[in-house]
MARMI-574642 format. One record per residue (C-alpha): residue in three letters; y, z, x. Coordinates in nm, 3 decimals. Layout:
# MARMI-574642
   aa        v        w        u
  ALA        Y        Z        X
...
This chain:
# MARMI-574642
   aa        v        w        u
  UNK   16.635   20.645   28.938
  UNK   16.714   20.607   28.569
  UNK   16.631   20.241   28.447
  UNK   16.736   20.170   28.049
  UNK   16.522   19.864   27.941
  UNK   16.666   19.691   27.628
  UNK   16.543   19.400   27.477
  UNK   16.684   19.072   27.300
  UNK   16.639   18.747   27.177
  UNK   16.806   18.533   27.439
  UNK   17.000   18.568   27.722
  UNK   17.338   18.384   27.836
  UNK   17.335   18.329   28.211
  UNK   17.727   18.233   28.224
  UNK   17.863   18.587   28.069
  UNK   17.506   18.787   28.185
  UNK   17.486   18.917   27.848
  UNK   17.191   18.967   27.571
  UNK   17.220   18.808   27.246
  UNK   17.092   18.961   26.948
  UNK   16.936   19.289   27.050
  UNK   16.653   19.423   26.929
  UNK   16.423   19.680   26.921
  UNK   16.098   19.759   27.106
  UNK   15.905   19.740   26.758
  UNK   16.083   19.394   26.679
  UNK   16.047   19.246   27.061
  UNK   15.659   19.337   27.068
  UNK   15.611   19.150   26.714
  UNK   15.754   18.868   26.925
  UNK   15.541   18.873   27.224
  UNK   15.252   18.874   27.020
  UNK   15.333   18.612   26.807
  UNK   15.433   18.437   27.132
  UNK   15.789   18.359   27.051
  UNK   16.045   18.407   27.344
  UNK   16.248   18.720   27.387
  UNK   16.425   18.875   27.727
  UNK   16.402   19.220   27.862
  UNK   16.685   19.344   28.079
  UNK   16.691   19.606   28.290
  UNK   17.028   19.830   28.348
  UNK   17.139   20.137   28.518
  UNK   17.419   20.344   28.477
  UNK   17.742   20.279   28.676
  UNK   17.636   19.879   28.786
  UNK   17.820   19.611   28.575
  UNK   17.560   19.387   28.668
  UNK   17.182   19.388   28.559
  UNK   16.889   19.469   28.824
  UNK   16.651   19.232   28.625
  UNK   16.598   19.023   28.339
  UNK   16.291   18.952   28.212
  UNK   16.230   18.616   28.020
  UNK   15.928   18.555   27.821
  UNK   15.778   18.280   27.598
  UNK   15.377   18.257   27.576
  UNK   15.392   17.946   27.401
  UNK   15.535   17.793   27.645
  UNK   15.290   17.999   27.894
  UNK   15.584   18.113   28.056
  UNK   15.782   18.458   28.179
  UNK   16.082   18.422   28.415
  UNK   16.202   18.718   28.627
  UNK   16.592   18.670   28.771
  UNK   16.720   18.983   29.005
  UNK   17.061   19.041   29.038
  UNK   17.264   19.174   29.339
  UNK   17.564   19.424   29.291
  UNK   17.828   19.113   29.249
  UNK   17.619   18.959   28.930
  UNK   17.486   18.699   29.146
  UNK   17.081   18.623   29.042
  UNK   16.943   18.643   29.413
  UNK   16.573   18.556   29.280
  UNK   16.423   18.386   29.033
  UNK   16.027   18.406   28.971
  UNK   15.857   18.140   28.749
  UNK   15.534   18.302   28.651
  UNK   15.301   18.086   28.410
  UNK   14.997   18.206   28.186
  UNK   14.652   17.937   28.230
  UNK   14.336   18.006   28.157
  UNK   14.294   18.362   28.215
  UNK   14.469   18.609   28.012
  UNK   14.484   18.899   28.232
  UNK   14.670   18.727   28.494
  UNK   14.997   18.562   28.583
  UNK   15.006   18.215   28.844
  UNK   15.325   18.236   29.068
  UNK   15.437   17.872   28.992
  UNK   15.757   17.855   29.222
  UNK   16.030   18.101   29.319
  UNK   16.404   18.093   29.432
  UNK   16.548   18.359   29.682
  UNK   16.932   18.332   29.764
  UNK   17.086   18.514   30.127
  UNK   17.460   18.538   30.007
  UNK   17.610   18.601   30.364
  UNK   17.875   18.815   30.205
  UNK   18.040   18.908   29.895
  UNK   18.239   18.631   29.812
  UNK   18.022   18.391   29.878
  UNK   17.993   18.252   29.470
  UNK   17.655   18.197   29.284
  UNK   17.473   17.924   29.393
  UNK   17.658   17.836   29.640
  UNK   17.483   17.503   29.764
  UNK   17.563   17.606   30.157
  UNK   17.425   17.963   30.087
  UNK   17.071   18.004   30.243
  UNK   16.788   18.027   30.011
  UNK   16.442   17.998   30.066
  UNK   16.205   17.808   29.772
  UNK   15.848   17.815   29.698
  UNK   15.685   17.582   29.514
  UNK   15.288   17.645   29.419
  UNK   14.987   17.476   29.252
  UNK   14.701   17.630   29.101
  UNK   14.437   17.379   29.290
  UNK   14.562   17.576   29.632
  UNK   14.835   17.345   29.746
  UNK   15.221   17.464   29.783
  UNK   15.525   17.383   29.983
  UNK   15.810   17.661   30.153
  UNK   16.176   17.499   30.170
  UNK   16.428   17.667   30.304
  UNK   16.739   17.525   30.227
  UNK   17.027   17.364   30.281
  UNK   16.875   17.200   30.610
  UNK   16.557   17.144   30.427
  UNK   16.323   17.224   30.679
  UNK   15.964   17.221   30.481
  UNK   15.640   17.410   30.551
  UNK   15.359   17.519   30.393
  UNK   15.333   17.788   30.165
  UNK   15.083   18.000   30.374
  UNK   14.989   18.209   30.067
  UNK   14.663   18.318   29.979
  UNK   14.482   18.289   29.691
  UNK   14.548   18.696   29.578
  UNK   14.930   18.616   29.652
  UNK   14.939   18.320   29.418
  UNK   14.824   18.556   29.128
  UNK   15.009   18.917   28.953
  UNK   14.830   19.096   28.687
  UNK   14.963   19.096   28.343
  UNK   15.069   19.429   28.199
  UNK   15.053   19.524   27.872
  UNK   15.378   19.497   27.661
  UNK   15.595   19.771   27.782
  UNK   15.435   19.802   28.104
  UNK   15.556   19.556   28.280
  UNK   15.684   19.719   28.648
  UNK   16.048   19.641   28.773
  UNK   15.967   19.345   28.995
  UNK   16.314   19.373   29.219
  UNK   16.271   19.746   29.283
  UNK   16.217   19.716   29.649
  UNK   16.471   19.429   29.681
  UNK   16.725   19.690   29.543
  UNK   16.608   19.967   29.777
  UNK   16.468   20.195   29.514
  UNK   16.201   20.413   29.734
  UNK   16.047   20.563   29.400
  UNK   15.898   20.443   29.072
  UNK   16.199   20.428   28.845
  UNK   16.210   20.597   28.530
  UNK   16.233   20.412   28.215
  UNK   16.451   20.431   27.938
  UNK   16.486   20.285   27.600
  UNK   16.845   20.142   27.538
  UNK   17.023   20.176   27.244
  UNK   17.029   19.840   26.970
  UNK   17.370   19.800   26.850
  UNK   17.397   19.667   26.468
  UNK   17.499   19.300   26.390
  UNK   17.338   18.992   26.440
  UNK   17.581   18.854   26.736
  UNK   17.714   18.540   26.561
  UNK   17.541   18.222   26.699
  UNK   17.331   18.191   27.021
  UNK   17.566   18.049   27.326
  UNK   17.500   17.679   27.401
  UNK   17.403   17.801   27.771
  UNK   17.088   18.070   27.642
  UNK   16.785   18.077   27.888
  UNK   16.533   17.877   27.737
  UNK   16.151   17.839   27.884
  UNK   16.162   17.540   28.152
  UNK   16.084   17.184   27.989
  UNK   15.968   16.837   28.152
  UNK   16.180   16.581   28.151
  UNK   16.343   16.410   27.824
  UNK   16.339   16.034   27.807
  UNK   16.686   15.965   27.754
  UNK   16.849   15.646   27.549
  UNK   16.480   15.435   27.612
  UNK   16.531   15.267   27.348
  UNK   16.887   15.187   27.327
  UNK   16.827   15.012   27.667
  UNK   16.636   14.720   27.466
  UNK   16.947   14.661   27.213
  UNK   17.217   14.424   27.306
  UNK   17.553   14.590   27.277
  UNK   17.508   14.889   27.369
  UNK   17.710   15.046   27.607
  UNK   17.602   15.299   27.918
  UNK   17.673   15.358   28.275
  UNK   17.405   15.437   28.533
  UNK   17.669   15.670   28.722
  UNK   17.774   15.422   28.971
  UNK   17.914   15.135   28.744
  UNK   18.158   15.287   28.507
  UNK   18.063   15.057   28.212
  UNK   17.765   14.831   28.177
  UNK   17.671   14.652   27.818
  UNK   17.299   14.612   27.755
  UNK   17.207   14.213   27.683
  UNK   16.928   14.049   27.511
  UNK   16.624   14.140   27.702
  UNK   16.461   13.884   27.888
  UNK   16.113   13.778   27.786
  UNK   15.866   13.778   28.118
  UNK   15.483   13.715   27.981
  UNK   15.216   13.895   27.872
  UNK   14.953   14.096   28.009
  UNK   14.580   14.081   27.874
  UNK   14.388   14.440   27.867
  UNK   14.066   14.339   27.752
  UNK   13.909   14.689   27.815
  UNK   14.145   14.874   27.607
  UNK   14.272   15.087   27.838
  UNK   14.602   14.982   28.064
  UNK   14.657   15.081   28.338
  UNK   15.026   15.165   28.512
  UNK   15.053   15.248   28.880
  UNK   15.210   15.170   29.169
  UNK   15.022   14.900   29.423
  UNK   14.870   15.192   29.758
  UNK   14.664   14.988   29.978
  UNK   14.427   15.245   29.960
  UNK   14.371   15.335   29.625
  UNK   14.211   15.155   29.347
  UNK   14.214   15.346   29.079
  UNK   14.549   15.355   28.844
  UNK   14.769   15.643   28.826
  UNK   14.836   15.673   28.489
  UNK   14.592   15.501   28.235
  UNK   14.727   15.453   27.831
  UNK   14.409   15.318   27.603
  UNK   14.535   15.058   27.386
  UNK   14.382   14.786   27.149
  UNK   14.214   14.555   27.370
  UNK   14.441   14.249   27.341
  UNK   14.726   14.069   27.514
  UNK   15.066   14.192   27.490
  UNK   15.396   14.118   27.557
  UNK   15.621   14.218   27.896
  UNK   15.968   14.200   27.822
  UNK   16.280   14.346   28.084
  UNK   16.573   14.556   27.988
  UNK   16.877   14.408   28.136
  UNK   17.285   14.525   28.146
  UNK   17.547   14.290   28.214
  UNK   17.885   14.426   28.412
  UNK   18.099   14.323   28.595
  UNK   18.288   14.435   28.952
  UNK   18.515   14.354   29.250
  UNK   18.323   14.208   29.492
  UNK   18.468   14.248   29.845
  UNK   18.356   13.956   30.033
  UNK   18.469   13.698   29.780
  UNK   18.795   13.931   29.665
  UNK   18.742   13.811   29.321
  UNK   18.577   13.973   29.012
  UNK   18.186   13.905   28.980
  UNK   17.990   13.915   28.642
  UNK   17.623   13.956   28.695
  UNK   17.332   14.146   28.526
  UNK   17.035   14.372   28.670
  UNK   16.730   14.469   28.500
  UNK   16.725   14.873   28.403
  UNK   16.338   14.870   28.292
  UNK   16.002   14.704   28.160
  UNK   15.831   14.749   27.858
  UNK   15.532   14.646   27.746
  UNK   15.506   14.578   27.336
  UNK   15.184   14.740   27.160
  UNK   15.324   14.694   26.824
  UNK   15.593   14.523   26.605
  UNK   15.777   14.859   26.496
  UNK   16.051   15.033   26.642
  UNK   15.973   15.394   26.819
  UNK   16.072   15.660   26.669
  UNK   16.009   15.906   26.970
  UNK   15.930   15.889   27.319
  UNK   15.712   16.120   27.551
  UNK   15.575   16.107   27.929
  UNK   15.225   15.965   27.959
  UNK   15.031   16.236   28.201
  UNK   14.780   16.128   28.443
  UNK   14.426   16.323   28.503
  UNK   14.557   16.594   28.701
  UNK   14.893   16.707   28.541
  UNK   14.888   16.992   28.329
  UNK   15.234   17.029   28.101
  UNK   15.207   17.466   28.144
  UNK   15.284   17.417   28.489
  UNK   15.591   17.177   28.453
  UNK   15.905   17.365   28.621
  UNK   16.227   17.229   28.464
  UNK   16.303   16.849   28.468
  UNK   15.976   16.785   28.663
  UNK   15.841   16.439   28.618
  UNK   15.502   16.310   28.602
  UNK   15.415   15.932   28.666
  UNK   15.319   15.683   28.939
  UNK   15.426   15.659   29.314
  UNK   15.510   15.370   29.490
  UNK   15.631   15.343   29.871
  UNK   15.656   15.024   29.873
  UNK   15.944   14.974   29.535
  UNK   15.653   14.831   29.286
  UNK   15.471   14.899   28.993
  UNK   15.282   14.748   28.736
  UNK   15.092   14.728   28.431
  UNK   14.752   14.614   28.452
  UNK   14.349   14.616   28.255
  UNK   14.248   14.938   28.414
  UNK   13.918   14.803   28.360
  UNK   13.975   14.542   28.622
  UNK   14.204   14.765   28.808
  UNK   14.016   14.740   29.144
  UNK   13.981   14.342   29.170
  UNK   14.316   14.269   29.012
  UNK   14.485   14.467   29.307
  UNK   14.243   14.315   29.587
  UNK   14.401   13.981   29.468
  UNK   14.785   14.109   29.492
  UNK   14.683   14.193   29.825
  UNK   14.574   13.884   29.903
  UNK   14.820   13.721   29.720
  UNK   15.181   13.877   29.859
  UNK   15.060   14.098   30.170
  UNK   14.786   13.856   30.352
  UNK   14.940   13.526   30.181
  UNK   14.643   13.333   30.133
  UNK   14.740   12.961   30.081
  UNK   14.613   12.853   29.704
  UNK   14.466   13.149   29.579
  UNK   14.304   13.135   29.260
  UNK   14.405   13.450   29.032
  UNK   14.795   13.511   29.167
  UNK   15.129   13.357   29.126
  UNK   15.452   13.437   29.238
  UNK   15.706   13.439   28.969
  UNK   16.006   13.484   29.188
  UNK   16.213   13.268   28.906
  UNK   16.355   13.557   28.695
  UNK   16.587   13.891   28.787
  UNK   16.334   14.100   28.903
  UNK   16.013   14.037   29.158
  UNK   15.719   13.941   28.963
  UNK   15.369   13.900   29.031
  UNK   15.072   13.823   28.844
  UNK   14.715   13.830   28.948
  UNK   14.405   13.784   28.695
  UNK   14.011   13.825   28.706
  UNK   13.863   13.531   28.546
  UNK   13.532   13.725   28.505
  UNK   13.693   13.998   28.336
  UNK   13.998   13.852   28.121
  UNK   14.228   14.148   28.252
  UNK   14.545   14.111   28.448
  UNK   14.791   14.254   28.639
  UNK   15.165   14.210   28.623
  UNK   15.379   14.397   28.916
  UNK   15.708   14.445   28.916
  UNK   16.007   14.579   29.107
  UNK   16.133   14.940   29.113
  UNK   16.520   15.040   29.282
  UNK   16.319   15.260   29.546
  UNK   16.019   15.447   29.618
  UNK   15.891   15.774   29.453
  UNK   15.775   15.877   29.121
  UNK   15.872   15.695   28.840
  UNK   15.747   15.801   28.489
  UNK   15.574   15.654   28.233
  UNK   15.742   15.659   27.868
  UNK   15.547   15.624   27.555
  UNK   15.718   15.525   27.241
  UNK   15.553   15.590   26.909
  UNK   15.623   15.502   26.539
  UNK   15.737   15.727   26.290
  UNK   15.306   15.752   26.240
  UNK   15.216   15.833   26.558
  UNK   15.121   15.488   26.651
  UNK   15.210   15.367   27.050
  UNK   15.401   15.071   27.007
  UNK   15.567   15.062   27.320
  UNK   15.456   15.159   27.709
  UNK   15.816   15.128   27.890
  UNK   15.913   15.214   28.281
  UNK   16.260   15.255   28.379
  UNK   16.284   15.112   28.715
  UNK   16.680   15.218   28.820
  UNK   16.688   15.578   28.655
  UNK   16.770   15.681   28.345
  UNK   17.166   15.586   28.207
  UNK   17.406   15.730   28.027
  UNK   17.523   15.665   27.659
  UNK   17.859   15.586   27.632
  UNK   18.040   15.619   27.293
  UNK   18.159   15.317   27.054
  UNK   18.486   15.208   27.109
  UNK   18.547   15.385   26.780
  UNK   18.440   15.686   26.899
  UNK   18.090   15.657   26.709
  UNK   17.800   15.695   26.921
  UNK   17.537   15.406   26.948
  UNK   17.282   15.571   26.791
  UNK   16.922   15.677   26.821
């Protein structure tokens, strides 16, 4: 079997075509300068590719998508580079079952079977759509591939297309032109998640909708307290009964600083009363480390999460099954939560070192250590899970702002004028 291999800048999922070829001079300057290009894998008489490769070192990444006779990708290989060179982690996989040609790409009832695996030896199978979960049951030598060379890189789907010898490759031709501008749907290298309007949530006026409410108007935010840190380092976490160490831990000045909420105002029929109700609900905390405004926002990481593993969208942050969070001295971390403990789940009568401040929108609690100086303010979340951590920094660098959205992240909606709200 006759394989032509022709290489490219990018690749547009939505038409399965190349943009701006090039050569396998120009694509090798690439990989070794670690910028991304796409290999793609054709034979004569199929429409559709077998394979495309995707690569990008910088981001430590190379993606591998098969294709079946219909142009449907039936698997999709995440491979990621660490810390040795001469091999490849298998990070997490896709592998779609169409149950006949017209089922349509991605079909969310079509069987497909996903792996999901960590470099410290955990992993997860899911086979979906009745989401049935398992272990991955791989070992250690099945977690890994070996990384070839530039240009000798093997066709990964050649068994799933039935070829029973090694195929024979070909160089394809690179047609002349530079392709006019990159489509707006081009594979890029999977990111973490973005952090969304964080700032626009603190800035009365401005209008979003959280997907459920069509229109909601953001309103002054409501100031809550403050929270000392006297050991420069705060900690944010959600309240386990059985751990007392914080989640995610962002060194600051030691000081006290300010905990203010986000809150929208909207409005809506409410059944019961068959009348119209106007009411507000918080979208997020922030804690202020500094007067000026952020000028950028990025996900605080805790010990264990390394960003060349993130798959697309994936979150780091703190977990809570219980709907709370909170901001806290990490340095009195353990003693602060022993007295929320106390406090809300035994109910000790009196207790010096908590208060309920069930007065404003959201639940609040505050415990404090009067040998340390630090305390803890918790605070409600919509719902259990992981919720992540946003740092916003000045135009300098400088963290001036620790925020947690505790209802998900909204959408912008434009000005009545048509003019967005801004950044």
């Amino acid at each position: 079997m006759v394989v032509e291999v022709g290489y490219a800048q990018a690749w547009d999922p939505e038409s399965r075509t190349a943009w701006r070829p090039l050569s396998a001079g120009e694509a090798r300057e690439r990989d070794a300068a670690g910028l991304p290009y796409v290999v793609v894998y054709r034979t004569a008489g199929r429409e559709a590719p077998l394979e495309v490769r995707l690569v990008s070192w910088r981001d430590h990444h190379v993606g591998v998508w098969a294709y079946d006779d219909q142009g449907r990708r039936t698997h999709d290989l995440d491979l990621r580079l660490l810390d040795d060179p001469a091999r490849l982690f298998h990070r997490h996989s896709v592998t779609w079952n169409y149950p006949d040609p017209e089922t349509a790409e991605f079909d969310p009832e079509c069987p497909r079977v996903i792996l999901d695996l960590f470099p410290n030896g955990r992993g997860r199978r899911i086979e979906q759509p009745r989401g049935y979960y398992t272990s991955a049951g791989l070992t250690e030598e099945q977690r890994w591939t070996a990384r070839p060379a530039f240009g000798e890189w093997p066709l990964f789907s050649a068994e799933v297309h039935g070829f029973t010898a090694s195929p024979v490759f070909e160089a394809a031709g690179v047609p002349e032109g530079e392709g006019g501008e990159a489509p707006a749907g081009c594979w890029r290298a999977p990111r973490p998640a973005r952090p969304g309007p964080i700032g626009e949530l603190f800035r009365p006026g401005v209008r979003v909708t959280d997907g459920y409410h069509p229109e909601q108007t953001v309103v002054e935010p409501r100031r809550i307290g403050t929270v000392r840190v006297p050991s420069g380092l705060l900690a944010v976490s959600g309240l386990h009964n059985d751990e007392e160490e914080p989640e995610i831990t962002v060194p600051v000045p030691p000081g006290e600083y300010v905990l203010d909420e986000a809150r929208v105002g909207y409005g809506y029929h409410c059944e019961w009363r068959n009348a119209r109700v106007e009411t507000t609900a918080p979208t997020a905390v922030r804690l202020l480390v500094g007067e000026t405004p952020a000028a950028s926002w990025e996900m605080a990481l805790g010990a264990d999460d390394d960003l060349r593993i993130f798959i697309q969208d994936q979150i780091a942050g703190f977990s809570t099954d219980g709907a709370t969070g909170c901001f806290a001295d990490a340095g009195s971390f353990g003693s602060l939560l022993s007295l929320f403990e106390r406090g809300l789940i035994d109910g000790e009568p009196d207790l010096d070192g908590y208060e309920d401040l069930a007065d404003g929108s959201m639940f609040m609690h505050r415990t404090w250590d009067a040998a340390t100086g630090g305390e803890l303010m918790a605070f409600a979340t919509t719902g259990d899970g992981t919720y992540p951590v946003w740092l916003g920094r000045s135009e300098a660098g400088e963290l001036v702002g620790v925020v947690v959205l505790v209802d998900g992240t909204p959408e912008l909606l434009p000005e009545p004028d048509g003019v967005g709200a801004g950044a």
